[in-house]
Residue, then its C-alpha position, 0 to 999 in steps of 0.5 A: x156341635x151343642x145340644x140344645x135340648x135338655x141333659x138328663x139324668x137316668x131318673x129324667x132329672x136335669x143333669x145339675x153340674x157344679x163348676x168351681x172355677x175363680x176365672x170370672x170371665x171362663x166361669x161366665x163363658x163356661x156357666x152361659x154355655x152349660x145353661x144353653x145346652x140345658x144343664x143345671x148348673x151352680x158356680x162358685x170362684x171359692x173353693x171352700x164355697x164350692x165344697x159347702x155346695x157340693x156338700x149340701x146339693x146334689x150334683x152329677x158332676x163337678x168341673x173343678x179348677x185346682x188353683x182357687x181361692x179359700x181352699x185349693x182345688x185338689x184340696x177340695x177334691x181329697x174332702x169330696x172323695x172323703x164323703x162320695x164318689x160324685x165325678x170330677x174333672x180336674x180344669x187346670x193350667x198346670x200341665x206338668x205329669x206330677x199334677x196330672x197324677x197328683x190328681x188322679x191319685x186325689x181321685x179325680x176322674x179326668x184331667x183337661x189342661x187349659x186352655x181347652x176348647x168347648x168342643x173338648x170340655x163338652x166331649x169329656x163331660x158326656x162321656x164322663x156323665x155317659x159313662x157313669x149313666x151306663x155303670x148305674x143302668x146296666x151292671x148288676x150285682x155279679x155272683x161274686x167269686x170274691x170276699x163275702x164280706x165285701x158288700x158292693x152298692x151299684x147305684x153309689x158305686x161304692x163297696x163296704x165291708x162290716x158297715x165301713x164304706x170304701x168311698x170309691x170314685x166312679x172309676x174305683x168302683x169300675x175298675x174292681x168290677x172290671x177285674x172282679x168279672x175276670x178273677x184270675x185272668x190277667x187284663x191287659x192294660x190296653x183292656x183295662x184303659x178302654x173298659x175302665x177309663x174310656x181311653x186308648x193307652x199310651x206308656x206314659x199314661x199312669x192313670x191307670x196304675x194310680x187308680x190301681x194303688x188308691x184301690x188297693x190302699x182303700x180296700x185295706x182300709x175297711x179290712x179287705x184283706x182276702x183280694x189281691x190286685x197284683x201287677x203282672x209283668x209286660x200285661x196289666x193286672x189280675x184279681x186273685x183271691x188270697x187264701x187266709x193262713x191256716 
């Protein structure tokens, strides 16, 4: 069932979603419908245009098509990811696995497969924007038991170490706090997929490995070399502080 009533943000601001979408008749349904649940929306049919937009605004989300003009969804997503960690929910009629993980390592934080129902979309756009509401309102800074160098921003949900931003997505950022409040205890992934991604695990979902690996790749990157995330065998992950040589 749609809402009718405002959707706001924490700070009682309309929630300003960005649609990137060059399907004229989808972006004019998607667009009327968003506005009839009281969102903020802005559009655009060309990927290049929609990232000057999401560059210069700010927006609480971004429903993002990966086959576009000017410049190609997933394209658009790598350029975002390098400048903030906003939410993205990746629409394409693509359904094949190996774009569903090149999505997910571009950093995007949900997948939907068209053609889709609006019950569906609205679904994953609540629980998405849910979710990231939740992450902003109630965790706070833990006493870390980890690197003292790495300094972690609650409100953008990013880390940084010596003044160098990690630029980790929203899902990024749960998953290191996730495991950080369980150093040295192996989580399943059954554990990790409802506490980080919101959803049951099933084997042939590797969503969580990718956000794995593209967490440890932007960790090394501002020299975070004291947190290890290692794989245990038939469970899940663990975090384990690394002693330095010597």
């Amino acid at each position: 069932m749609n809402k009718s009533h405002p959707q706001t943000s924490p700070d009682e601001t309309p929630v300003h979603l960005l649609l990137i979408e060059d399907d004229v008749q989808l972006r004019t349904h998607l667009s009327e419908h968003f506005t009839r649940r009281g969102f903020a929306l802005s559009s655009s049919e060309r990927g290049d245009l929609g990232l000057q937009l999401a560059s210069g605004q700010r927006f609480d989300l971004v429903l993002l098509d990966i086959m576009l003009p000017g410049l190609g969804g997933l394209d658009v997503l790598a350029s975002l990811r390098r400048e903030q960690g906003i939410p993205v929910i990746l629409m394409s009629a693509l359904g094949a696995e190996q774009d569903r993980i090149s999505g997910f390592t571009q950093g995007a934080d949900d997948y939907l497969p068209k053609p889709f129902s609006l019950a569906e979309l609205d679904a994953r756009v609540d629980a998405l924007l849910r979710r990231v509401a939740l992450d902003r309102r109630r965790w706070e800074p833990l006493p870390s038991a980890a690197s003292d160098a790495l300094q972690r921003d609650f409100v953008a949900q990013d880390v940084s170490a010596k003044g160098r931003a990690a630029g980790l997505t929203a899902s990024e950022f749960r998953l290191l706090v996730t495991l950080q409040e369980h150093m040295g205890e192996p989580l399943s992934k059954a554990f990790l997929y409802q506490h980080v991604l919101h959803r049951g695990y099933t084997r042939l979902d590797r969503g969580l490995d990718v956000h794995v690996c593209n967490l440890r790749r932007k960790l090394t990157a501002i020299d975070v070399h004291d947190l290890s995330i290692q794989a245990v065998r038939n469970q899940g992950y663990v975090l384990v502080q690394v002693k330095a040589d010597g």
